[in-house]
VOGU-3710 file (C-alpha; in Angstrom, 3 decimals, decimal comma):
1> xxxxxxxxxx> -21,476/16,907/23,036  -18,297/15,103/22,199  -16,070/17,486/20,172  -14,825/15,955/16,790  -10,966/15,618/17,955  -12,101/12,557/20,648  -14,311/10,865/17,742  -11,853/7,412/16,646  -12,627/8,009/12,872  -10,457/4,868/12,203
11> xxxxxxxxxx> -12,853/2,972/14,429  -15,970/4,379/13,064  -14,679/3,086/9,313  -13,504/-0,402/10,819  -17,176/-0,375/11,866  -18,856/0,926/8,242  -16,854/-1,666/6,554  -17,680/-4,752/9,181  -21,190/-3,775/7,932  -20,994/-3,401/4,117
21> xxxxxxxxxx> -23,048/-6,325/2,251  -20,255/-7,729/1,016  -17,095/-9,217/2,682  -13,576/-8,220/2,134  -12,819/-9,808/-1,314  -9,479/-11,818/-1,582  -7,553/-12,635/-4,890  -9,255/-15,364/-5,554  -12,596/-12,922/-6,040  -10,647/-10,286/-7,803
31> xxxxxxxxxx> -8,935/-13,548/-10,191  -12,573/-14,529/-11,437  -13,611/-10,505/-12,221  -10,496/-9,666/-13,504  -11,458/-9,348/-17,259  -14,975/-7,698/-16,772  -13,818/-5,938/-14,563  -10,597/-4,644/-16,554  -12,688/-4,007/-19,551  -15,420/-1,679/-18,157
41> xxxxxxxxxx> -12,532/0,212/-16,166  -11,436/1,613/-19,507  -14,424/2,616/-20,902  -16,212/4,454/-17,552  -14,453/7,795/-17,934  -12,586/7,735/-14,687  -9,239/7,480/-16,226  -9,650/10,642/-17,829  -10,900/12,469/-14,767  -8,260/11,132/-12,500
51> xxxxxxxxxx> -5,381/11,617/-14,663  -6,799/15,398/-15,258  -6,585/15,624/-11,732  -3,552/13,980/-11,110  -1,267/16,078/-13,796  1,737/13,779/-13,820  4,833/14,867/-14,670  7,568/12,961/-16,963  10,421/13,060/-13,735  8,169/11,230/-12,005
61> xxxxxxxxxx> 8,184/7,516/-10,415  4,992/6,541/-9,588  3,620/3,193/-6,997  0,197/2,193/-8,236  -1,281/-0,146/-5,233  -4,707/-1,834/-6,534  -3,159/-1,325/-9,663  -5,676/-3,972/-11,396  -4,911/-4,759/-15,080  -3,025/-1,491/-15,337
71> xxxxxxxxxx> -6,501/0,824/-15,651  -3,749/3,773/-14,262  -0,609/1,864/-14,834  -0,991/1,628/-18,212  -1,592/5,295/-19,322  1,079/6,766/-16,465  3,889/4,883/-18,144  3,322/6,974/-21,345  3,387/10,297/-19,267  6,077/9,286/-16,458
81> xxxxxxxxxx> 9,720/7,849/-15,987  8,459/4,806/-13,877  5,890/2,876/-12,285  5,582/0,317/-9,931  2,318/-1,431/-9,727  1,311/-4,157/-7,288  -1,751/-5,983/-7,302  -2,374/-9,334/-5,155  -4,514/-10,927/-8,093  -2,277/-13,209/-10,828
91> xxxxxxxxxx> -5,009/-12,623/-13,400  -5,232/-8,658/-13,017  -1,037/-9,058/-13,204  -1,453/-11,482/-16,105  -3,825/-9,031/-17,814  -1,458/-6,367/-17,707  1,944/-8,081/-18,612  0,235/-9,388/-21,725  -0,580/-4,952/-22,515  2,730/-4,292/-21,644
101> xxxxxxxxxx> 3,963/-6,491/-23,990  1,460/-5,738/-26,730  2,087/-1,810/-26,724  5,988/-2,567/-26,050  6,016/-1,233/-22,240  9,096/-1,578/-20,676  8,766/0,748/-17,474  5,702/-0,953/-15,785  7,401/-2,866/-13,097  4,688/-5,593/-12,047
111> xxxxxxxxxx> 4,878/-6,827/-8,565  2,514/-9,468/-7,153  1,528/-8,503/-3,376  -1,334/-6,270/-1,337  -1,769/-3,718/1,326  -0,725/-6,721/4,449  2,365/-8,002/2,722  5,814/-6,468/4,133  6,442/-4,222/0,763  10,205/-4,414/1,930
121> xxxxxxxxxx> 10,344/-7,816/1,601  8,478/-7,217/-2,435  11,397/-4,519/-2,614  8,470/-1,696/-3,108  11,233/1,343/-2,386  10,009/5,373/-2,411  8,516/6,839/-4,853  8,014/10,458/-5,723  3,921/9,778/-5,954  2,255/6,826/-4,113
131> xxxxxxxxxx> -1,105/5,983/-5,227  -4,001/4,077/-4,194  -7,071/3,920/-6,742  -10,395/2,683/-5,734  -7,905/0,374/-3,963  -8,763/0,969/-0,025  -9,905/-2,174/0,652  -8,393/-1,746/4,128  -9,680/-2,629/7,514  -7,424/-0,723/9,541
141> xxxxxxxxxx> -7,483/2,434/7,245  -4,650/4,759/9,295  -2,640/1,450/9,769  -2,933/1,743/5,286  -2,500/5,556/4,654  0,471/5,484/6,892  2,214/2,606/5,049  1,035/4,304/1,495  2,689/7,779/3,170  5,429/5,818/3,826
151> xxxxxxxxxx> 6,240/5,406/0,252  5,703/8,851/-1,633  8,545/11,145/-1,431  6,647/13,815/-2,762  2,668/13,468/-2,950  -0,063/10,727/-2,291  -3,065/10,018/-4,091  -6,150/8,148/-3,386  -9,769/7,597/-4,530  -12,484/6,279/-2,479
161> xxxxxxxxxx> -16,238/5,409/-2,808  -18,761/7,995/-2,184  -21,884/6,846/-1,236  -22,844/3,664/-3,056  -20,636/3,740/-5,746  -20,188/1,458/-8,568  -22,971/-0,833/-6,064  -26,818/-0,858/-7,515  -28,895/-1,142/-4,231  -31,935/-2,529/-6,023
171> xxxxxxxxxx> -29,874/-4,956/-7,644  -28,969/-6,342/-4,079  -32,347/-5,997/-2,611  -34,131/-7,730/-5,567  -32,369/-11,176/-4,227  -33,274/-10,214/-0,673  -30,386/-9,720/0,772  -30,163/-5,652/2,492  -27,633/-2,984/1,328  -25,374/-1,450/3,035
181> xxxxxxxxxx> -22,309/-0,216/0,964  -20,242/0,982/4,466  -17,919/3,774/5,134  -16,977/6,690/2,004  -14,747/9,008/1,709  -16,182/11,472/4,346  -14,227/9,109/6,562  -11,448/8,967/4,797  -11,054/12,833/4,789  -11,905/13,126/8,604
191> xxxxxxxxxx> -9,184/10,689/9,652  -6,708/12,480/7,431  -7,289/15,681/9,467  -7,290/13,953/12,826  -3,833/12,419/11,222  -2,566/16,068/10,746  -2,752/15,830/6,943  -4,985/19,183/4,838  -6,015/16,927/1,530  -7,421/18,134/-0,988
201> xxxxxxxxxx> -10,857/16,731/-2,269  -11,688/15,881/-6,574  -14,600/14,025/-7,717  -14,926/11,966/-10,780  -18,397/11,497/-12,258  -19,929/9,473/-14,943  -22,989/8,022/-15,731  -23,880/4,207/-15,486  -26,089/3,686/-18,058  -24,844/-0,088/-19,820
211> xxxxxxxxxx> -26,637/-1,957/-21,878  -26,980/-5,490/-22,534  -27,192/-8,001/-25,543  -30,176/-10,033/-23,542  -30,926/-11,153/-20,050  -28,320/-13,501/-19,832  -25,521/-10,519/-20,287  -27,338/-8,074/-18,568  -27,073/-11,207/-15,283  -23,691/-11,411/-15,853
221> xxxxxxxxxx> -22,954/-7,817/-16,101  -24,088/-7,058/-12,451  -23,353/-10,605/-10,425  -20,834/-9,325/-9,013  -22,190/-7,110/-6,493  -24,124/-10,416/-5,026  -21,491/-11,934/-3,008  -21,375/-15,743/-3,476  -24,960/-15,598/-4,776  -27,237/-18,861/-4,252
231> xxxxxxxxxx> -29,573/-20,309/-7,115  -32,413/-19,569/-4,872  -30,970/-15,600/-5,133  -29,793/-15,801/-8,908  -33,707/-16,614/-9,851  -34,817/-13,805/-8,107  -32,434/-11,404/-9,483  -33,348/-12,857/-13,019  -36,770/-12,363/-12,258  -36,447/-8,927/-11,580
241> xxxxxxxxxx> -34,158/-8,248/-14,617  -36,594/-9,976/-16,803  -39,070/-7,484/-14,924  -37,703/-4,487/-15,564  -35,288/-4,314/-18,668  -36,658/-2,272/-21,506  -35,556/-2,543/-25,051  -33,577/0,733/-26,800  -31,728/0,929/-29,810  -31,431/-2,549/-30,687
251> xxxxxxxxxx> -30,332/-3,588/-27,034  -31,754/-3,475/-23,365  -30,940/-1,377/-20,268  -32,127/-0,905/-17,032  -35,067/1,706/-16,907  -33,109/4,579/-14,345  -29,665/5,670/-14,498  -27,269/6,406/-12,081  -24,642/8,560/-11,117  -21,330/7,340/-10,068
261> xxxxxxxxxx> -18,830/9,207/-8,229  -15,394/8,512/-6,708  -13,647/11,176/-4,371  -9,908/11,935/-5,096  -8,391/12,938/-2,245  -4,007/13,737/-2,428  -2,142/15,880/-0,507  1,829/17,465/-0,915  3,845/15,771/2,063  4,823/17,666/4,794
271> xxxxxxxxx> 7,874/20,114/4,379  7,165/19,704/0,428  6,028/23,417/-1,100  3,249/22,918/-3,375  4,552/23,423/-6,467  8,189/23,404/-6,127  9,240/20,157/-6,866  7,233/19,306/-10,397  8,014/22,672/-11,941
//
């Protein structure tokens, strides 16, 4: 039986996410979903949960990678001294200069760039707490938790999928194409340890249970979990929707609901005394 220390748990994810259904999305993907995408971020309930679990302090300066249209950024810079948040899509950053300046934010610094760019050359610095929400879209995962490390003076956050996630396997299945929605946080935590790092472990929860005007929102609302879909594709999955949407209240929904978690996982870093330095 091989023993758990000789399993390559970096390999094993590189594998899970050479698998998923859909590719490793670039800017240009991230550009196109940046306002849905920033609008249901807000409303989901995650924000809460994380920043519960989080507890961030007013000394703190804070890197946000991933940081999207500010779903964290936004609501830290209220609490803390600092942040830093880098995104590599223009729209996300476009999204969240234009809140900055409509709630009169001055300590967002907004820095275009992603997880592959030299973030010496973007002039990224320490922080006290490095963070990476729902932003591992890695595919060498210790090469990425060793560069956010690098960063965090103090602690390190991150949030990962667990098992499908925000995905709706029926929704990719209905246009034929199978689902696979590769590697979750188990991973994530069983690399840590074979890194030498004892993180703790959160979940968020909330319930997706949307609701649509018609068919034509309810299409839009969930195209983007079919990569690049064809017209042959987008009649099936508007078959299907026609199928199965029900009417309630005035508006129409999908007839199950799911569950949809997100594993926080942070740790103090090492030689740092839990506690000690955010008293």
């Amino acid at each position: 039986m091989m023993r758990l220390s000789e399993i390559d748990w970096n390999e094993l994810w590189k594998e899970a996410q050479a698998r998923k259904h859909t590719p490793h999305h670039d800017s240009e993907f991230w550009n196109k979903r940046a306002p849905s995408f920033a609008k249901h971020a807000s409303s989901s309930g995650y924000v809460e949960q994380f920043m519960a679990i989080l507890k961030p302090e007013p000394h703190w300066s804070v890197l946000d990678i991933g940081c999207a249209a500010g779903t964290l950024a936004l609501p830290l810079a209220s609490i803390v001294r600092s942040v830093t948040a880098l995104d590599p899509s223009t729209t996300m950053l476009s999204l969240l200069e234009n809140r900055c300046r409509e709630q009169r934010i001055t300590n967002i610094r907004i820095v275009e760039g992603c997880w592959e760019d030299d973030w010496d050359d973007l002039g990224i610095g320490v922080h006290d707490v490095a963070i990476a929400s729902r932003s591992l879209i890695v595919e060498d995962l210790r090469a990425a938790v060793s560069k956010l490390e690098s960063r965090a003076r103090k602690r390190v956050y991150l949030s990962t999928l667990v098992d499908s996630g925000p995905y709706d396997h029926r929704i990719v299945e209905a246009v034929g194409r199978s689902f696979d929605h590769g590697a979750d946080y188990i991973l994530v935590y069983n690399l840590l340890r074979q890194m030498g790092i004892y993180a703790n472990v959160s979940f968020t929860l909330s319930r997706d249970d949307k609701t649509f005007r018609d068919l034509e929102d309810a299409l839009d609302s969930v195209r983007w979990m079919i990569y690049e879909m064809t017209s042959t594709e987008e009649k099936r999955l508007r078959r299907y929707l026609g199928h199965h949407l029900i009417r309630e209240n005035g508006r129409w929904k999908l007839p199950y609901r799911r569950v949809v978690r997100w594993a926080v996982l942070w740790w103090d870093k090492e030689g740092t005394i839990p506690g000690e330095w955010c008293a």
